[in-house]
Structures are given as C-alpha cells and as structure tokens.
LOGU-268431 format. One record per atom (N, C-alpha, C, O): atom name; x, z, y; chain; residue number from 1; residue in three letters. Coordinates in steps of 0.001 Angstrom, whole numbers. Layout:
<pts>
PT   tifi        c1        c3        c2   vofi   mitor   lumza
PT     CA         X         Z         Y      A     NUM     ALA
...
</pts>
This chain:
<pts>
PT   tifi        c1        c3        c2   vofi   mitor   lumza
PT      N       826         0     -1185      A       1     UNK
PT     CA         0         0         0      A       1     UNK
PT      C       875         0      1254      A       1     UNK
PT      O       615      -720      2219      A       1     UNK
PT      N      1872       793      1211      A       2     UNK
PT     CA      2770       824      2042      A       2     UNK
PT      C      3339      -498      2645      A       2     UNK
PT      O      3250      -906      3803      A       2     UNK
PT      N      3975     -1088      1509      A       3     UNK
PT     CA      4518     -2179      1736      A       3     UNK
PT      C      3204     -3706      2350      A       3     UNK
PT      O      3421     -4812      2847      A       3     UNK
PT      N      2214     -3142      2058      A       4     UNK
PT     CA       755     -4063      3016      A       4     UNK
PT      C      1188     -4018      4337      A       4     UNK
PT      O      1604     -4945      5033      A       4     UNK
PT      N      1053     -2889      4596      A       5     UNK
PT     CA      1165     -1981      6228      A       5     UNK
PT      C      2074     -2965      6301      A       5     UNK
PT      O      1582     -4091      6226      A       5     UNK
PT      N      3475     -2898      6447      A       6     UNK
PT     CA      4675     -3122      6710      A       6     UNK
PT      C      4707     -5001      6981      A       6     UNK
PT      O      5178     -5819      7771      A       6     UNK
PT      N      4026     -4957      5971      A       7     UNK
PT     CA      3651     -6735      5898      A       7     UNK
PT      C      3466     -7211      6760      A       7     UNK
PT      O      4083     -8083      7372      A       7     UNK
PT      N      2089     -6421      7033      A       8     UNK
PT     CA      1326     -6766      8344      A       8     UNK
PT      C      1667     -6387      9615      A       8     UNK
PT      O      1279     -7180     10473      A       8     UNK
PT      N      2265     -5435     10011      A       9     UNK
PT     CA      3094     -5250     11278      A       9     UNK
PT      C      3955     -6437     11270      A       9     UNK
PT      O      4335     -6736     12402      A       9     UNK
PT      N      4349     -7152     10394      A      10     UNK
PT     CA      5914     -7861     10711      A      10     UNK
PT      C      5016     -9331     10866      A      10     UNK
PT      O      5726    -10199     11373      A      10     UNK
PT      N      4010     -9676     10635      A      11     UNK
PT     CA      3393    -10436     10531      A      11     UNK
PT      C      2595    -10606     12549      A      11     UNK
PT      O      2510    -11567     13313      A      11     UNK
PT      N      2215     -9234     12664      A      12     UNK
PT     CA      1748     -9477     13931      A      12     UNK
PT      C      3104     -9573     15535      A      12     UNK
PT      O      3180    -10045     16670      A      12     UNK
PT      N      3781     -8895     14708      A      13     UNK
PT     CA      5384     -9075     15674      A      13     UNK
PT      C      5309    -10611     15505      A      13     UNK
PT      O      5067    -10999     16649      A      13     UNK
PT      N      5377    -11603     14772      A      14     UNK
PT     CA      5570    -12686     14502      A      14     UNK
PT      C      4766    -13398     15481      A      14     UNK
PT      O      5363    -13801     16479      A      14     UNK
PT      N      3450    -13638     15373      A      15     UNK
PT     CA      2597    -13580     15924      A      15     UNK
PT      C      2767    -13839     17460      A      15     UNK
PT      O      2925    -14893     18076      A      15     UNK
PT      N      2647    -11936     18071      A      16     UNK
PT     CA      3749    -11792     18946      A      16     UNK
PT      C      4744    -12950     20098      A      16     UNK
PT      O      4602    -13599     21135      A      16     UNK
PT      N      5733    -12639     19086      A      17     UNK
PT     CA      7059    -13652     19664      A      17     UNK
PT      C      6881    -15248     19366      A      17     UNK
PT      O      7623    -16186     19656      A      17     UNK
PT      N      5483    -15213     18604      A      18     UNK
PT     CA      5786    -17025     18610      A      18     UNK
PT      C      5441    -18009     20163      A      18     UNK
PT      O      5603    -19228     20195      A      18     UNK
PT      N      4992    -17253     21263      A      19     UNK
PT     CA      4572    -17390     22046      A      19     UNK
PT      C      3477    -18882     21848      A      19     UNK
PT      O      3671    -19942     22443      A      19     UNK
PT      N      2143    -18572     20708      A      20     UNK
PT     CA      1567    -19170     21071      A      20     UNK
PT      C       466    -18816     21621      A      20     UNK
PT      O      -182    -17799     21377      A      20     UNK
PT      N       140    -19975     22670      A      21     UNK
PT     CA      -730    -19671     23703      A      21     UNK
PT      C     -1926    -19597     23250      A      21     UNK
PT      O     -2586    -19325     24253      A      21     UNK
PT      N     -2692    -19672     22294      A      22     UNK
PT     CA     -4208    -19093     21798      A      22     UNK
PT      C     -4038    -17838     21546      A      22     UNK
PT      O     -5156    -17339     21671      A      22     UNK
PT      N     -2901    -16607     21115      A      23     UNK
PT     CA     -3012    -15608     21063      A      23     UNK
PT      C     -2799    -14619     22469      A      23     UNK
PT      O     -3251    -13497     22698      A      23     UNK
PT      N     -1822    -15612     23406      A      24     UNK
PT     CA     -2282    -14974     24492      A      24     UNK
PT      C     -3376    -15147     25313      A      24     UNK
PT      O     -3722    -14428     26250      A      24     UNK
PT      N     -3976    -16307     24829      A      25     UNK
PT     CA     -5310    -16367     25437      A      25     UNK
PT      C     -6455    -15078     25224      A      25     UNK
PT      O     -7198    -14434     25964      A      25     UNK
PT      N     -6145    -15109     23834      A      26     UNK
PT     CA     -7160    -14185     23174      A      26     UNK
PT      C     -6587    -12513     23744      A      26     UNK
PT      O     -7526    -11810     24116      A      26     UNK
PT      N     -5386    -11943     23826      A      27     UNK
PT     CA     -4890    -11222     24349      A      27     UNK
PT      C     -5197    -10706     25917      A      27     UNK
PT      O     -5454     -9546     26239      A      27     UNK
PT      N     -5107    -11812     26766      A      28     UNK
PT     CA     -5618    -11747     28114      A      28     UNK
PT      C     -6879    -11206     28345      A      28     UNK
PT      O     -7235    -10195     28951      A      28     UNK
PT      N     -7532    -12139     27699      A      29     UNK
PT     CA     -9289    -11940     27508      A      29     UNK
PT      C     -9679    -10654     27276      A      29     UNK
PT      O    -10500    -10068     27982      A      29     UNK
PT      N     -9172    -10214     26392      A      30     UNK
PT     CA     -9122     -8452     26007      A      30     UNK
PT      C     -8931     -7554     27033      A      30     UNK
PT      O     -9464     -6462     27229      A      30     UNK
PT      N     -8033     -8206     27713      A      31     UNK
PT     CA     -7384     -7055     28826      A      31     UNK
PT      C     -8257     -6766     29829      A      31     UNK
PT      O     -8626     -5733     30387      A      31     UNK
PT      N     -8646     -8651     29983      A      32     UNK
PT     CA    -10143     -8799     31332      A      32     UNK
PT      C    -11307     -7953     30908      A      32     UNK
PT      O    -11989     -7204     31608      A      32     UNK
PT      N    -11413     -8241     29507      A      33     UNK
PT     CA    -12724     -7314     29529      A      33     UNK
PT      C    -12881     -6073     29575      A      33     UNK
PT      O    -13931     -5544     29940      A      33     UNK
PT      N    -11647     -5333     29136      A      34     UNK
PT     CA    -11070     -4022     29068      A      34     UNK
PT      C    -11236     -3834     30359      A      34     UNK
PT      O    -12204     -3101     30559      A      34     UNK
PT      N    -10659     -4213     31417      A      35     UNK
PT     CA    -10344     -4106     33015      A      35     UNK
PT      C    -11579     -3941     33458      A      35     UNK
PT      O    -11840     -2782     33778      A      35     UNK
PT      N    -12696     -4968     33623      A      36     UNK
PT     CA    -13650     -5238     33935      A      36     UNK
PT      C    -14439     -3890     33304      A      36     UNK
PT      O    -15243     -3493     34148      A      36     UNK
PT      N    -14458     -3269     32392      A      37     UNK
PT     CA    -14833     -2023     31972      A      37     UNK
PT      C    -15216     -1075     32765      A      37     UNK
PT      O    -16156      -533     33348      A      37     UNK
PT      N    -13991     -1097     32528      A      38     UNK
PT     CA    -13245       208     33404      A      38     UNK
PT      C    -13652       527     34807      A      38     UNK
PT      O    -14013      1622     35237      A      38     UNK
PT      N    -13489     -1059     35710      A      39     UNK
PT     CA    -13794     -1304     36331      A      39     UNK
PT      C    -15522     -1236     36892      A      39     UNK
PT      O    -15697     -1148     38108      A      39     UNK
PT      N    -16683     -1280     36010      A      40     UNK
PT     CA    -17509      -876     36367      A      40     UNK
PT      C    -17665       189     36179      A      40     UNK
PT      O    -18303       805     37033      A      40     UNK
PT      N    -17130       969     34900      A      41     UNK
PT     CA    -17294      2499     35018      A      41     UNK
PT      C    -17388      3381     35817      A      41     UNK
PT      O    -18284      4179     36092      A      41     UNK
PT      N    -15844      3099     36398      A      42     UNK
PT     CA    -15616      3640     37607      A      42     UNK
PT      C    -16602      3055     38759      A      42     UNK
PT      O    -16942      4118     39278      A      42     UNK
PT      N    -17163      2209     39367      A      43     UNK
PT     CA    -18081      2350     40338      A      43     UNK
PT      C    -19427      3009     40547      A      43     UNK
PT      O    -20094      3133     41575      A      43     UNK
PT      N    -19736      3540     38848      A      44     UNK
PT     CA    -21023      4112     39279      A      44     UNK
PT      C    -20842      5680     38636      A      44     UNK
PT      O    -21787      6468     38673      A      44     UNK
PT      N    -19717      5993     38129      A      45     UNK
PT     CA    -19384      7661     37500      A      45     UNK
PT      C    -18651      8056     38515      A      45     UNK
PT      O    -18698      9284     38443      A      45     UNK
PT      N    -18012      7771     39403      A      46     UNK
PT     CA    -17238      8423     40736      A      46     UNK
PT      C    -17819      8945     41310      A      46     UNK
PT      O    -17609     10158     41350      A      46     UNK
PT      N    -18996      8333     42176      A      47     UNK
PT     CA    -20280      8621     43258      A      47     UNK
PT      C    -21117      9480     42334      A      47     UNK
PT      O    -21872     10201     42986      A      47     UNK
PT      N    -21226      9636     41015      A      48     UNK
PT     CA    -22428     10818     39921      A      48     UNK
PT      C    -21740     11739     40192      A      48     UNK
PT      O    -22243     12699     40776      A      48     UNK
PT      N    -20050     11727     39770      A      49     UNK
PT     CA    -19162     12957     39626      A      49     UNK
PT      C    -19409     13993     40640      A      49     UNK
PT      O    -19659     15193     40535      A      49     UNK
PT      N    -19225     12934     42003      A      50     UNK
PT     CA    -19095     13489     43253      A      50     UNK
PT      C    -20418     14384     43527      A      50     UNK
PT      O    -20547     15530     43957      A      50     UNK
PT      N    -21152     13613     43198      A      51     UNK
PT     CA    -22696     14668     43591      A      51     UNK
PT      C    -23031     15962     42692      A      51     UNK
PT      O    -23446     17052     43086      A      51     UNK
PT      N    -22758     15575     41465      A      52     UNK
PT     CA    -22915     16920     40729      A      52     UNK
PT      C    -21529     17969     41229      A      52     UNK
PT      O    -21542     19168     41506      A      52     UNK
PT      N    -20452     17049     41214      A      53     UNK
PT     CA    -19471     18367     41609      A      53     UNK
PT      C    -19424     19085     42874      A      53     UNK
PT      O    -18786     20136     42917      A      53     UNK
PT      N    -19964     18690     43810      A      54     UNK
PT     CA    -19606     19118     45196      A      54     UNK
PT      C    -21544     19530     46135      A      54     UNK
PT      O    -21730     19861     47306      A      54     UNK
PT      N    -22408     19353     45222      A      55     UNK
PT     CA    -23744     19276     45857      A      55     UNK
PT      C    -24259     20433     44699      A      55     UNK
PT      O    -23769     20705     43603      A      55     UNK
PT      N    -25357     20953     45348      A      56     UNK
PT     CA    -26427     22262     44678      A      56     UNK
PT      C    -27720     21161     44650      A      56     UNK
PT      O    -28221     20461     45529      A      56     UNK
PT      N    -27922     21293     43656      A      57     UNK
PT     CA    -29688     20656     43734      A      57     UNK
PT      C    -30321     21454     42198      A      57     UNK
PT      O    -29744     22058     41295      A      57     UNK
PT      N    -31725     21115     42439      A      58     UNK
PT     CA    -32548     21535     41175      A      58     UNK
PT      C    -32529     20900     39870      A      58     UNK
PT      O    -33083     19801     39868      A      58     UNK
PT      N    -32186     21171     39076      A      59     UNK
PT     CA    -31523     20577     37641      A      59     UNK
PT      C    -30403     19972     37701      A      59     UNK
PT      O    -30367     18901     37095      A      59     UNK
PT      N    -29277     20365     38343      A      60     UNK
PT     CA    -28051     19941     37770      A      60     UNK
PT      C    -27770     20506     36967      A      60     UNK
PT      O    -27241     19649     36260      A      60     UNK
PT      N    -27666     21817     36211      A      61     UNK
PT     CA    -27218     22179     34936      A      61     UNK
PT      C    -28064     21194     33599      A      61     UNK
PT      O    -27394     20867     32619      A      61     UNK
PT      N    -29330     20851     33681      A      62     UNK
PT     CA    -29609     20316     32986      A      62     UNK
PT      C    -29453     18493     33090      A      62     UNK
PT      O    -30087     17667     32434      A      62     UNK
PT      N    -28600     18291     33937      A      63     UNK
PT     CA    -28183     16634     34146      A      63     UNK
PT      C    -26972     17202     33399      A      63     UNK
PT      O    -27100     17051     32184      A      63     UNK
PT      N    -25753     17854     33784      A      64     UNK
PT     CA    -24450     18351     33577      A      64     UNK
PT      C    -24740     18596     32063      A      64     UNK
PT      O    -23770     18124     31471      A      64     UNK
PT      N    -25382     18974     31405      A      65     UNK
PT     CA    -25755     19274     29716      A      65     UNK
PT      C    -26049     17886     29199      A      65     UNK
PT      O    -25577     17416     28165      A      65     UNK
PT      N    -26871     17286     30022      A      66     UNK
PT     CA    -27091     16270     29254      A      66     UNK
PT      C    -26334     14919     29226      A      66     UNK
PT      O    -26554     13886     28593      A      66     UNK
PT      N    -24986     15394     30469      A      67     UNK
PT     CA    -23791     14326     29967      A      67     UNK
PT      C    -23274     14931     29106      A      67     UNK
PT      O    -23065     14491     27976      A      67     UNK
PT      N    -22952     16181     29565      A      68     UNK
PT     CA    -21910     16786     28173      A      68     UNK
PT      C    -22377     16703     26760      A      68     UNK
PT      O    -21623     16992     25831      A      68     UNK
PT      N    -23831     16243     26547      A      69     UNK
PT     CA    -24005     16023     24980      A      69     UNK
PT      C    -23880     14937     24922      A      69     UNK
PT      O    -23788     14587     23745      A      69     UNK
PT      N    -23802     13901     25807      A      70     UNK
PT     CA    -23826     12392     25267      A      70     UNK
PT      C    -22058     12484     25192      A      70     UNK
PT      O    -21522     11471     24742      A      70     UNK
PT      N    -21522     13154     25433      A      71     UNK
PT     CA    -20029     12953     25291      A      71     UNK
PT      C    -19821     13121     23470      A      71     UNK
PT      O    -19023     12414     22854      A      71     UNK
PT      N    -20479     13920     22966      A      72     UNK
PT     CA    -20602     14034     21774      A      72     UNK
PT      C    -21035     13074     20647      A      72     UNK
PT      O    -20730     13331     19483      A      72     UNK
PT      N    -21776     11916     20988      A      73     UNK
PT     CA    -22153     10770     20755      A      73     UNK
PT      C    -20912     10141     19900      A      73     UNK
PT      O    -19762     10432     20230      A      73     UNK
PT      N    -21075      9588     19196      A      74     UNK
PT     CA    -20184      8313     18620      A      74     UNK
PT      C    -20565      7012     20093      A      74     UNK
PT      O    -21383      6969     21013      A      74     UNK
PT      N    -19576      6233     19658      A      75     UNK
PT     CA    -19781      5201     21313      A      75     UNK
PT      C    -20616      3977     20136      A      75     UNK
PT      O    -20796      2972     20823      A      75     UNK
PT      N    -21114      3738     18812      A      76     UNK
PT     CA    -21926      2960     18346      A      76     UNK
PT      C    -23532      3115     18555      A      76     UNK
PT      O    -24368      2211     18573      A      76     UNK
PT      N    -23749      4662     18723      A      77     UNK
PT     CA    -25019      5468     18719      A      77     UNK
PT      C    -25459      5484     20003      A      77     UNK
PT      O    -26632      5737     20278      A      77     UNK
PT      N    -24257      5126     21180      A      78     UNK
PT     CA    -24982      5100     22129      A      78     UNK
PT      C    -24906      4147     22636      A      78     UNK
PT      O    -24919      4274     23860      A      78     UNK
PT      N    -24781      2603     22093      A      79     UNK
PT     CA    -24787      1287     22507      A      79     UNK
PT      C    -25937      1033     21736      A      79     UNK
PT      O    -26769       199     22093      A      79     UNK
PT      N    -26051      1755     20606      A      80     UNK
PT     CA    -27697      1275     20090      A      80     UNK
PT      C    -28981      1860     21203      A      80     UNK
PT      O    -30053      1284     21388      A      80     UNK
PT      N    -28576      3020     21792      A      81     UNK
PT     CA    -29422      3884     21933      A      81     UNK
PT      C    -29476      2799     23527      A      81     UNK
PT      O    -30508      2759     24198      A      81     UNK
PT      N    -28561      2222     23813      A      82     UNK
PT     CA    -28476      1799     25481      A      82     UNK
PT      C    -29004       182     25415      A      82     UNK
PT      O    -29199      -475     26438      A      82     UNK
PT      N    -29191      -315     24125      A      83     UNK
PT     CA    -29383     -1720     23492      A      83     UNK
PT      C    -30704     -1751     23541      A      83     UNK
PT      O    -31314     -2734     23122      A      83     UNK
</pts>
C-alpha cells in the first residue's frame, strides 16, 4: 500500500514539472474559485461579525448559538441543507 502512496506522489510531481498547460489550467481555476470563495465570504461575515461583536440587541445569544451549532455541521449537510 505504501509503495501506491509513493507511486502516486511521484506521479503527481511529474505531472507537476511537465509544465503542461491543461493542468495548470485546471490548477488556476481552483485557485479562482477558491479566491472567489473566500472572497464572498468575507463580504457578508465581516459586517455579521461586526454587529454581533460590538452591538447589544434582543436575541443575539440565540443568533451567536445558532452559528456556533452550524459550525458543528459537516460542510456536505450544510450545502444540502443550503441546496
């Protein structure tokens, strides 16, 4: 089994250094969408953060609970649940 592993690392180094351009295509793409992520994440959890952390209102402990349980979530359960 070991020697699979090993296979396959030397296989994706290969890969890698062959500099062909469909894997950096496919590579890039990853990154954009990764970025782009992130990137919306951050525009609408910054401005939530900010209000629950720094503002008093009526049910923030129960908004603040009910992120902290979705943190508990698997991230499949809550793409079904957001699907």
């Amino acid at each position: 089994m070991t020697g699979k592993i090993v296979d396959g690392m030397i296989q994706a180094f290969q890969l890698l250094f062959s500099l062909d351009p469909e894997i950096y295509t496919i590579v890039f793409r990853s990154l954009y969408v990764s970025g782009l992520a992130i990137a919306m994440a951050v525009l609408w959890s910054i401005p939530i953060a900010a209000v629950l952390g720094l503002r008093n209102f009526r049910g923030k402990r129960f908004i603040r609970g009910s992120f902290n349980a979705f943190i508990g979530f698997p991230t499949v359960v809550l793409g079904l649940i957001l699907f």
